[in-house]
PDB file of N, CA, C, O and CB in Angstrom:
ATOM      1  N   UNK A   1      51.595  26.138   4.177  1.00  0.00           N
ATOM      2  CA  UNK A   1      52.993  25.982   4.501  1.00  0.00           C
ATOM      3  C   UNK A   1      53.198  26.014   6.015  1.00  0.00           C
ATOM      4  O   UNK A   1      54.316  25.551   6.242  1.00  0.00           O
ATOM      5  CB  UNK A   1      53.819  27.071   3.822  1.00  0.00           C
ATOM      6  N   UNK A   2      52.743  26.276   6.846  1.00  0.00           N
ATOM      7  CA  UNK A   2      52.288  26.703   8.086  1.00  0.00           C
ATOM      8  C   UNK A   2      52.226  25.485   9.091  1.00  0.00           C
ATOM      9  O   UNK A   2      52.862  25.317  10.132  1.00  0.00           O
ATOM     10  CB  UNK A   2      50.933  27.382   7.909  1.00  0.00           C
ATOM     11  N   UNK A   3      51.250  24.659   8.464  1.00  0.00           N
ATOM     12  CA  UNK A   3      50.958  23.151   8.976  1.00  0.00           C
ATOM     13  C   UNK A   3      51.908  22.783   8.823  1.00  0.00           C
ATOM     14  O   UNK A   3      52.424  22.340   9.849  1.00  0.00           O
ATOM     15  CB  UNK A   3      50.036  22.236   8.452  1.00  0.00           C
ATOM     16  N   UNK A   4      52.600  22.718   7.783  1.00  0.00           N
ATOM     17  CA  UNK A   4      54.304  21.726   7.729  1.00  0.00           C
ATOM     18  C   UNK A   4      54.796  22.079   8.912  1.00  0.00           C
ATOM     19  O   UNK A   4      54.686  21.447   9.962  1.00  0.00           O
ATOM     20  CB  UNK A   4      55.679  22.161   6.423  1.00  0.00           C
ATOM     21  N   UNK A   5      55.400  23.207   8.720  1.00  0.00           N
ATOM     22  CA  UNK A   5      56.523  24.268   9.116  1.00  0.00           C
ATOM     23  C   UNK A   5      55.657  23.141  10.983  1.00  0.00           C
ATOM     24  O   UNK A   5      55.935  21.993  11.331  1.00  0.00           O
ATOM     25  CB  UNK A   5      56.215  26.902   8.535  1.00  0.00           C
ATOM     26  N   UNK A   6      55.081  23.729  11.387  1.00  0.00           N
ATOM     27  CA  UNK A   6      54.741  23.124  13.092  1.00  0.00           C
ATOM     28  C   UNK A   6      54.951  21.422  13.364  1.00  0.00           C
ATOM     29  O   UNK A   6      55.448  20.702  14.230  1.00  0.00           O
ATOM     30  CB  UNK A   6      52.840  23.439  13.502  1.00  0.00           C
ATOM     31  N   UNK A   7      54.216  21.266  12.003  1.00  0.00           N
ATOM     32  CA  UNK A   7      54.584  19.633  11.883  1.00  0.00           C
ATOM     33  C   UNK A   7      55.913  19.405  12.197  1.00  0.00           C
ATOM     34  O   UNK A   7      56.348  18.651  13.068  1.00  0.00           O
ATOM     35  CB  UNK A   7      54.390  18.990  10.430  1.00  0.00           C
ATOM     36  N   UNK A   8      56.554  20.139  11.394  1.00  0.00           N
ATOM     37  CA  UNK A   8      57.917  19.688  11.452  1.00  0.00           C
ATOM     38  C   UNK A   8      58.785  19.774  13.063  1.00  0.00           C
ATOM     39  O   UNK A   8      59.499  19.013  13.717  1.00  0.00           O
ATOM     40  CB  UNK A   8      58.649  20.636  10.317  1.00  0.00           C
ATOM     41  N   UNK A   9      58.381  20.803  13.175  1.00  0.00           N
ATOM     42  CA  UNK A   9      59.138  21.570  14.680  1.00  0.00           C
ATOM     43  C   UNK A   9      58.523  20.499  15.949  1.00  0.00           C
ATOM     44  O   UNK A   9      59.278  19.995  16.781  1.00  0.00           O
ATOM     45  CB  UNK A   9      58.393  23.684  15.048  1.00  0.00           C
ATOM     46  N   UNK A  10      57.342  20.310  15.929  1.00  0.00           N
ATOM     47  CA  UNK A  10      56.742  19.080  16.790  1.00  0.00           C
ATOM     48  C   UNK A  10      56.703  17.532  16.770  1.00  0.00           C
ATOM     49  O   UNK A  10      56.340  16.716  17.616  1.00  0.00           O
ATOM     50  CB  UNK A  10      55.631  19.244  16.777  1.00  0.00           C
ATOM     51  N   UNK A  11      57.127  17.423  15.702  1.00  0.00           N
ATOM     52  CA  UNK A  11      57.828  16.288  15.499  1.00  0.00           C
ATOM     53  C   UNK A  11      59.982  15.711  15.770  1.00  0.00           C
ATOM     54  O   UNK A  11      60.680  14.756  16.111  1.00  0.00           O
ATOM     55  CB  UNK A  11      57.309  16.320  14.050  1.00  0.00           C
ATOM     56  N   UNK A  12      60.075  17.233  15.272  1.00  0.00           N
ATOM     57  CA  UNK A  12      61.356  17.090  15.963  1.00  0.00           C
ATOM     58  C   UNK A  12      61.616  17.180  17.338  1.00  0.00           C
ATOM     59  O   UNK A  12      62.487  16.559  17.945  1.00  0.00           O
ATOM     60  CB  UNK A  12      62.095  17.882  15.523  1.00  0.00           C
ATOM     61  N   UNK A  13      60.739  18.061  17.839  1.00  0.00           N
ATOM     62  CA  UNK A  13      60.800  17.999  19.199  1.00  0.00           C
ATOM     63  C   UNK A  13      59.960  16.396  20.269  1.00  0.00           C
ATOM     64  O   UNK A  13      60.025  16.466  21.497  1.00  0.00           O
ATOM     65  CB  UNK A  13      60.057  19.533  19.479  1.00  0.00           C
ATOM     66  N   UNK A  14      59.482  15.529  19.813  1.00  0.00           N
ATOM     67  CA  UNK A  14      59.016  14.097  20.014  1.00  0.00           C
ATOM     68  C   UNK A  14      60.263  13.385  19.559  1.00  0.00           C
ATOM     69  O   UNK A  14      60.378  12.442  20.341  1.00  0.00           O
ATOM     70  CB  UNK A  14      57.614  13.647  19.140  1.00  0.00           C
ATOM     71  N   UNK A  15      61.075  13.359  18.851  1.00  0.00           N
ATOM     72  CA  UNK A  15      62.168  12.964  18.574  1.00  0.00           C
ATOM     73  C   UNK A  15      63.000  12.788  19.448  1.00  0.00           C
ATOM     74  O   UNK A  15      63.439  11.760  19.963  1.00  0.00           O
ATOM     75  CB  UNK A  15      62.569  13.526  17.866  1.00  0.00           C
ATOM     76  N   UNK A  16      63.272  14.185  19.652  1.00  0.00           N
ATOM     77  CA  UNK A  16      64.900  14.618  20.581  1.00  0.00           C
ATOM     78  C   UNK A  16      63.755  14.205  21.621  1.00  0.00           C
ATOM     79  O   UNK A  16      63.684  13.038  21.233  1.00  0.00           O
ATOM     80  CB  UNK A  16      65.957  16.692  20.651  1.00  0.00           C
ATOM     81  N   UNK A  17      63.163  14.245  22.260  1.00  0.00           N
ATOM     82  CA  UNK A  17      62.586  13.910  23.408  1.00  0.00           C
ATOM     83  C   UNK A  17      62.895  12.503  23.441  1.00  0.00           C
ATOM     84  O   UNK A  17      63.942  12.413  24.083  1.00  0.00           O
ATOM     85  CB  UNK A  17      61.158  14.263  23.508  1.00  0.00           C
ATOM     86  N   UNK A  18      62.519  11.373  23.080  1.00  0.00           N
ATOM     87  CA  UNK A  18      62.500  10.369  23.026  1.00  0.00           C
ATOM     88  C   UNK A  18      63.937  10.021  22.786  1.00  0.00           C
ATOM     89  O   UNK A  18      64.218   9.144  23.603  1.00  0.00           O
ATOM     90  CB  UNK A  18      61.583  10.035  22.280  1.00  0.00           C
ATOM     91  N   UNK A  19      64.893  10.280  22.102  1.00  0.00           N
ATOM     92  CA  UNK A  19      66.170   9.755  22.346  1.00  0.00           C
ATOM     93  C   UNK A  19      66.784  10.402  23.503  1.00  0.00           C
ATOM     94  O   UNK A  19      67.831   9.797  23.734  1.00  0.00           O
ATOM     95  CB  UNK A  19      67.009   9.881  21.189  1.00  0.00           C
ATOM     96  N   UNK A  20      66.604  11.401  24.377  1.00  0.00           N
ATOM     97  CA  UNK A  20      67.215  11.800  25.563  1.00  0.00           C
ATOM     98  C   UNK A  20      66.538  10.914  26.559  1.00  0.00           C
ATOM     99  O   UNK A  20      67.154  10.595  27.576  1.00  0.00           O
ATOM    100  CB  UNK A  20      67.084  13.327  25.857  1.00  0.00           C
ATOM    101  N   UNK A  21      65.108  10.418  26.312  1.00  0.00           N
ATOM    102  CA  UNK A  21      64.739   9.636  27.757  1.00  0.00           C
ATOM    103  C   UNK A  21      65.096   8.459  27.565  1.00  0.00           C
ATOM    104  O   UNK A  21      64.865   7.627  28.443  1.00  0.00           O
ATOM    105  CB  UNK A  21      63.258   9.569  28.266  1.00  0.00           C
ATOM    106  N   UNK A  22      65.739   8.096  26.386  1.00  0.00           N
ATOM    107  CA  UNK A  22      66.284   6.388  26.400  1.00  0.00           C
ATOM    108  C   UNK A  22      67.518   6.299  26.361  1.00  0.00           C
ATOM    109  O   UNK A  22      67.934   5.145  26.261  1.00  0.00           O
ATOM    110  CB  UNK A  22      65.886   5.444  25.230  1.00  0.00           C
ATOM    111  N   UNK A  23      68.735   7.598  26.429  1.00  0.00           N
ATOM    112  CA  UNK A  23      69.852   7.738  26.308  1.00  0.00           C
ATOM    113  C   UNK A  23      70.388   8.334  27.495  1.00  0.00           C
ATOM    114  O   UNK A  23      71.561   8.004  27.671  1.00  0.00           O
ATOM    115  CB  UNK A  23      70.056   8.306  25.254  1.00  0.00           C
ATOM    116  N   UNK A  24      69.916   9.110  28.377  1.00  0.00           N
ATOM    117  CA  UNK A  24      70.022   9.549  29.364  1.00  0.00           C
ATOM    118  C   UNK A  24      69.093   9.200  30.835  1.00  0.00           C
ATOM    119  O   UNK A  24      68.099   8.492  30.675  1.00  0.00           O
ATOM    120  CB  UNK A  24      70.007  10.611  28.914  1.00  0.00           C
ATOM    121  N   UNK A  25      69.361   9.610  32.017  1.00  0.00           N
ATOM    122  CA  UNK A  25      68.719   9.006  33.010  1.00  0.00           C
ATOM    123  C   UNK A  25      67.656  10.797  33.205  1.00  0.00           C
ATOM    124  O   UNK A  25      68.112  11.837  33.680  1.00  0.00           O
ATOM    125  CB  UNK A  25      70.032   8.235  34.512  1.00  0.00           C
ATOM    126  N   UNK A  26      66.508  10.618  32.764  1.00  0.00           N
ATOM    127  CA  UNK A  26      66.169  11.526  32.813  1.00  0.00           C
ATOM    128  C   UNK A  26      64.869  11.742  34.082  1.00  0.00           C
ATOM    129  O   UNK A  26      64.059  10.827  34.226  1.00  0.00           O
ATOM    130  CB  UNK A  26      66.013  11.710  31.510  1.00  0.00           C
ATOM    131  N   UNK A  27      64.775  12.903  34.881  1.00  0.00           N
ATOM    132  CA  UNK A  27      63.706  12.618  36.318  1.00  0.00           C
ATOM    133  C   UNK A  27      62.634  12.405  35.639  1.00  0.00           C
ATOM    134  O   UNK A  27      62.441  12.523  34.428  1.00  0.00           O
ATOM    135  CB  UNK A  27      63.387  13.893  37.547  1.00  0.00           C
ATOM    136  N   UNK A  28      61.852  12.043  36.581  1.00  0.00           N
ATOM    137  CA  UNK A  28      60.178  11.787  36.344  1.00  0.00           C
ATOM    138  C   UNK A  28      59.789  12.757  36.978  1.00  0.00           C
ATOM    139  O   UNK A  28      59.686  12.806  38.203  1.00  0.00           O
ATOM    140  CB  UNK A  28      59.397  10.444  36.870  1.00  0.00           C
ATOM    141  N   UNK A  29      59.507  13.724  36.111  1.00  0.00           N
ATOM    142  CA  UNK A  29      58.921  15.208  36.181  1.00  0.00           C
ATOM    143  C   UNK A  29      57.620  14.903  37.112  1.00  0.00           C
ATOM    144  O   UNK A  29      57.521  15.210  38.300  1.00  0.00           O
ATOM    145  CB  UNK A  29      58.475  15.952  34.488  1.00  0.00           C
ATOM    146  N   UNK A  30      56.715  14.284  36.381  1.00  0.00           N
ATOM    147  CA  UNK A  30      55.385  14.298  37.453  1.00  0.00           C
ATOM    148  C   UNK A  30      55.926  13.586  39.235  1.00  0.00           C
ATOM    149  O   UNK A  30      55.503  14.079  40.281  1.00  0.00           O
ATOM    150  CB  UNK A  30      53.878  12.971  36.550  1.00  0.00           C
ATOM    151  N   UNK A  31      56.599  12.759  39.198  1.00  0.00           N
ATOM    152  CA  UNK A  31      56.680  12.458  40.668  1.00  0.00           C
ATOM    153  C   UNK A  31      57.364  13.604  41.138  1.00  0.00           C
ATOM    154  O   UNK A  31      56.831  13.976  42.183  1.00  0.00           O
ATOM    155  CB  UNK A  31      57.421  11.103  41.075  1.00  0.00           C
ATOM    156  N   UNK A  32      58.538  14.491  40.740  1.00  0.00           N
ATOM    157  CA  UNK A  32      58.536  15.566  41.084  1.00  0.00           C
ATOM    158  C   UNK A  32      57.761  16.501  41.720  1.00  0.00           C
ATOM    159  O   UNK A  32      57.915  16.907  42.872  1.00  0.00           O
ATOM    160  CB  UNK A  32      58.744  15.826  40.451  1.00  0.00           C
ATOM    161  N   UNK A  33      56.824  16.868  40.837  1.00  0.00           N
ATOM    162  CA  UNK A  33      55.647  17.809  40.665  1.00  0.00           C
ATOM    163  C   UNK A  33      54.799  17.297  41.875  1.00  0.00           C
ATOM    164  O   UNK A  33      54.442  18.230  42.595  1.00  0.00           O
ATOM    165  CB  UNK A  33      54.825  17.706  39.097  1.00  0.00           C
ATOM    166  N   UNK A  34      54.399  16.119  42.271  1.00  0.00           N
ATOM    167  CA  UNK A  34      53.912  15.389  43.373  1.00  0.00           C
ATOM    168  C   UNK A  34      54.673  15.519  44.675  1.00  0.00           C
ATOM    169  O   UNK A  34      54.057  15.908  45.668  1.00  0.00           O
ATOM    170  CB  UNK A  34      53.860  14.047  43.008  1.00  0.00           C
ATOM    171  N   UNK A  35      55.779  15.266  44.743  1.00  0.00           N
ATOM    172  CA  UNK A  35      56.519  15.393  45.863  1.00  0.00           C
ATOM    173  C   UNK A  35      56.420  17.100  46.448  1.00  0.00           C
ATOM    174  O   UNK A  35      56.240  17.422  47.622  1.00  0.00           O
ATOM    175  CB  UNK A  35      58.064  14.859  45.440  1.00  0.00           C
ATOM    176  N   UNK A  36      56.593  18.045  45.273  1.00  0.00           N
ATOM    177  CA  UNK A  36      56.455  19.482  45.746  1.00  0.00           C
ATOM    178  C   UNK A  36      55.294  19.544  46.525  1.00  0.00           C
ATOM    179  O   UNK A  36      55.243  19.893  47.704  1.00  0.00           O
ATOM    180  CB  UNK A  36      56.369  20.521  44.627  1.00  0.00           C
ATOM    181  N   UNK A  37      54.261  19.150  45.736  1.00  0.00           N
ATOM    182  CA  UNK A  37      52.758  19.650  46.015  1.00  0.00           C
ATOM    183  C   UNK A  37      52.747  19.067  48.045  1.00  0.00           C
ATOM    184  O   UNK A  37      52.533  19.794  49.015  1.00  0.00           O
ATOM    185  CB  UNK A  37      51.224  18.475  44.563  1.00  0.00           C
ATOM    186  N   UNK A  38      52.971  17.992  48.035  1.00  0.00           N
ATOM    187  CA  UNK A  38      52.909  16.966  49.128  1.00  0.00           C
ATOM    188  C   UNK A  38      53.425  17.752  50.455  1.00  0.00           C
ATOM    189  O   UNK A  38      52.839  17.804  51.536  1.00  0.00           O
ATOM    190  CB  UNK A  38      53.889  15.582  48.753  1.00  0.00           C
ATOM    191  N   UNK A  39      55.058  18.540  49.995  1.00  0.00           N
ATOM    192  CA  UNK A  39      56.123  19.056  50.859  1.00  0.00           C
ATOM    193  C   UNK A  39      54.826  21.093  50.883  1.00  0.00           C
ATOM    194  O   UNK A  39      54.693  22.020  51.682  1.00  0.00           O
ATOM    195  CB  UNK A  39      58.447  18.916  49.682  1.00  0.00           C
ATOM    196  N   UNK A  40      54.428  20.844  49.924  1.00  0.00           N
ATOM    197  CA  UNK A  40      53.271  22.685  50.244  1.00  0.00           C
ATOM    198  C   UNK A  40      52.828  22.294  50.853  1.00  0.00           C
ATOM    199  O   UNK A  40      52.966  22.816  51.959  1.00  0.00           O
ATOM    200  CB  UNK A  40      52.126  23.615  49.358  1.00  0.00           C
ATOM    201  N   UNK A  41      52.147  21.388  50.807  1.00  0.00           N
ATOM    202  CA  UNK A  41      50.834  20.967  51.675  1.00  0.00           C
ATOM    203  C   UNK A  41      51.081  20.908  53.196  1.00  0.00           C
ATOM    204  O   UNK A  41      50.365  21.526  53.983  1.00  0.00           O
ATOM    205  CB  UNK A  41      50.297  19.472  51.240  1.00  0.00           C
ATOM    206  N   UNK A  42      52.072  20.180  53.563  1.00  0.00           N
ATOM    207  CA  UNK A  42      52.943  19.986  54.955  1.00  0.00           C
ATOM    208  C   UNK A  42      53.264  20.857  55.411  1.00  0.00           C
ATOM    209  O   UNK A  42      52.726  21.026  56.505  1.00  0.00           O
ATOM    210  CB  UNK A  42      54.021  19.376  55.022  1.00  0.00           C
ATOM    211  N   UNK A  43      54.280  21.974  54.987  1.00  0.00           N
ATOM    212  CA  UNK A  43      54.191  23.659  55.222  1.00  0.00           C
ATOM    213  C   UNK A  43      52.869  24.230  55.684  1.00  0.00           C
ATOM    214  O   UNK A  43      52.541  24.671  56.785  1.00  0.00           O
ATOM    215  CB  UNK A  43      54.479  24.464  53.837  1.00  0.00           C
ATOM    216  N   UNK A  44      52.232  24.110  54.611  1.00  0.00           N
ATOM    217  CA  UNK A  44      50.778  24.911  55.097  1.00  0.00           C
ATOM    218  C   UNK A  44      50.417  24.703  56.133  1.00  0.00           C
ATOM    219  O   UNK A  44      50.307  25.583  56.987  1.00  0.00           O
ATOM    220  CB  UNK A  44      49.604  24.703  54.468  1.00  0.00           C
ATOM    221  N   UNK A  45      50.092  23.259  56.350  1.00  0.00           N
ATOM    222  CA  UNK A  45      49.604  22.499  57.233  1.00  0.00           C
ATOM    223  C   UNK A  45      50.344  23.037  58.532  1.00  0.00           C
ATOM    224  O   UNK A  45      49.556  23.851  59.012  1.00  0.00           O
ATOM    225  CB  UNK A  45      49.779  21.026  56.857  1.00  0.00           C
ATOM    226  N   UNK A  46      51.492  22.977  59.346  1.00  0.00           N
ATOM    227  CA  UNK A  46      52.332  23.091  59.949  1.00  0.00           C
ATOM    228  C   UNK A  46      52.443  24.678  59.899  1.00  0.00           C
ATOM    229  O   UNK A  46      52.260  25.062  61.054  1.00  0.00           O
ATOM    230  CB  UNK A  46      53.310  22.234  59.550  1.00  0.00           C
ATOM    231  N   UNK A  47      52.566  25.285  59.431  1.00  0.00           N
ATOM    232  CA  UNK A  47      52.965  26.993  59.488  1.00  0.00           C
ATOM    233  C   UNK A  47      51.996  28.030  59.113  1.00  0.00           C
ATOM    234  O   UNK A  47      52.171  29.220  59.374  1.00  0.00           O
ATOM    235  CB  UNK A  47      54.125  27.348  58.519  1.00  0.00           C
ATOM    236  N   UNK A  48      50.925  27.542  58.470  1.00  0.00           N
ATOM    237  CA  UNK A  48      49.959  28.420  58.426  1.00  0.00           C
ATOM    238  C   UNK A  48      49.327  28.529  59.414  1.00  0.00           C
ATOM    239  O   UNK A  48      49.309  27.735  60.355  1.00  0.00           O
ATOM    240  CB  UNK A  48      49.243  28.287  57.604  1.00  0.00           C
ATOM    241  N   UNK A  49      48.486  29.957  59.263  1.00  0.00           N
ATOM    242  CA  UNK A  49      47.406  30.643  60.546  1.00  0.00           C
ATOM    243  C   UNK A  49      46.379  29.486  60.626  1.00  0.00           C
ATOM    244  O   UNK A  49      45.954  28.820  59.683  1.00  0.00           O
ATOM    245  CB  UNK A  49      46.450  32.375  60.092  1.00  0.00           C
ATOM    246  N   UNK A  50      46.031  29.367  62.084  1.00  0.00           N
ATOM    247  CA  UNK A  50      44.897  27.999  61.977  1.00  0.00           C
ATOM    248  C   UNK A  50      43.769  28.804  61.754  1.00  0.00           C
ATOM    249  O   UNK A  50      43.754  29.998  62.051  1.00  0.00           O
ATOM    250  CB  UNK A  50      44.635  26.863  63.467  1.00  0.00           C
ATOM    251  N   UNK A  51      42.585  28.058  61.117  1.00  0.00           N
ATOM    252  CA  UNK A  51      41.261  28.215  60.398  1.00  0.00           C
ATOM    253  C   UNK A  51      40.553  28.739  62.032  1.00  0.00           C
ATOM    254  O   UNK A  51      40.766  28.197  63.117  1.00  0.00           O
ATOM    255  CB  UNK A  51      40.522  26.463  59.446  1.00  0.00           C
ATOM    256  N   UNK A  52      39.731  29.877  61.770  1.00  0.00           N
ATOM    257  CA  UNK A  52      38.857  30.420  62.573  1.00  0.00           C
ATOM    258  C   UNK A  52      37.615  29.227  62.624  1.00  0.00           C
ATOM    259  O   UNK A  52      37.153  28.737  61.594  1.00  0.00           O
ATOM    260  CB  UNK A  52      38.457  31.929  62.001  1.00  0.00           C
ATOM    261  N   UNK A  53      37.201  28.883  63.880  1.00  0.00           N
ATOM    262  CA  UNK A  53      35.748  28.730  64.421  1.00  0.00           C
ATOM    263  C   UNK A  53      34.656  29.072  64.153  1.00  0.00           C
ATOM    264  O   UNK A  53      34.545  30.277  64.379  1.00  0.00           O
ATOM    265  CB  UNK A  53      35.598  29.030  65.259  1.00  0.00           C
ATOM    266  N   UNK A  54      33.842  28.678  63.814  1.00  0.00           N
ATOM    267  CA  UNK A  54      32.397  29.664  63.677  1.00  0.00           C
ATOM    268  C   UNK A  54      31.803  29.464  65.078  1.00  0.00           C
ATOM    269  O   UNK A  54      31.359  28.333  65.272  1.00  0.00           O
ATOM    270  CB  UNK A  54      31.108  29.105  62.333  1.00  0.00           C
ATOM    271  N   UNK A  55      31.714  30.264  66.009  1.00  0.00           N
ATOM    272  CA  UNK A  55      30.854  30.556  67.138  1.00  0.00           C
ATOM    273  C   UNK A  55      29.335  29.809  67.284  1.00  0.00           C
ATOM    274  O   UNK A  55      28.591  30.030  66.329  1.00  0.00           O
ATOM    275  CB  UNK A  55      30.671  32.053  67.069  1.00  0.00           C
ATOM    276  N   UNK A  56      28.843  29.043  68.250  1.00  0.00           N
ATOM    277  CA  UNK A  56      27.554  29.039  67.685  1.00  0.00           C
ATOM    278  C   UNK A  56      26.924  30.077  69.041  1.00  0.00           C
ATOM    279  O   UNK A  56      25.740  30.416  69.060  1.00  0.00           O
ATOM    280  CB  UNK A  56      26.824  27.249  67.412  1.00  0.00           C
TER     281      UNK A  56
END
């Protein structure tokens, strides 16, 4: 009963998913997720302590 019961819940949830991204203007999560990473990286880059030398 178990397998249903998830079946069911994961299938409804592919559902409602799919009629909100064709009914609504919904973001593109991963270019999101890309743009953050891009804007850390630039921070770091720019405001972090610079990397020590190794002496020879």
């Amino acid at each position: 009963m178990g397998i249903f019961r998830s079946s069911f819940h994961f299938l409804a949830g592919t559902m409602c998913g799919i009629y909100l991204a064709q009914t609504y203007n919904v973001p593109n999560v991963k270019k999101l997720v890309n743009t953050g990473i891009l804007i850390a990286k630039h921070i770091e880059q720019n405001y972090g302590k610079p990397k020590k030398r190794d002496e020879d």
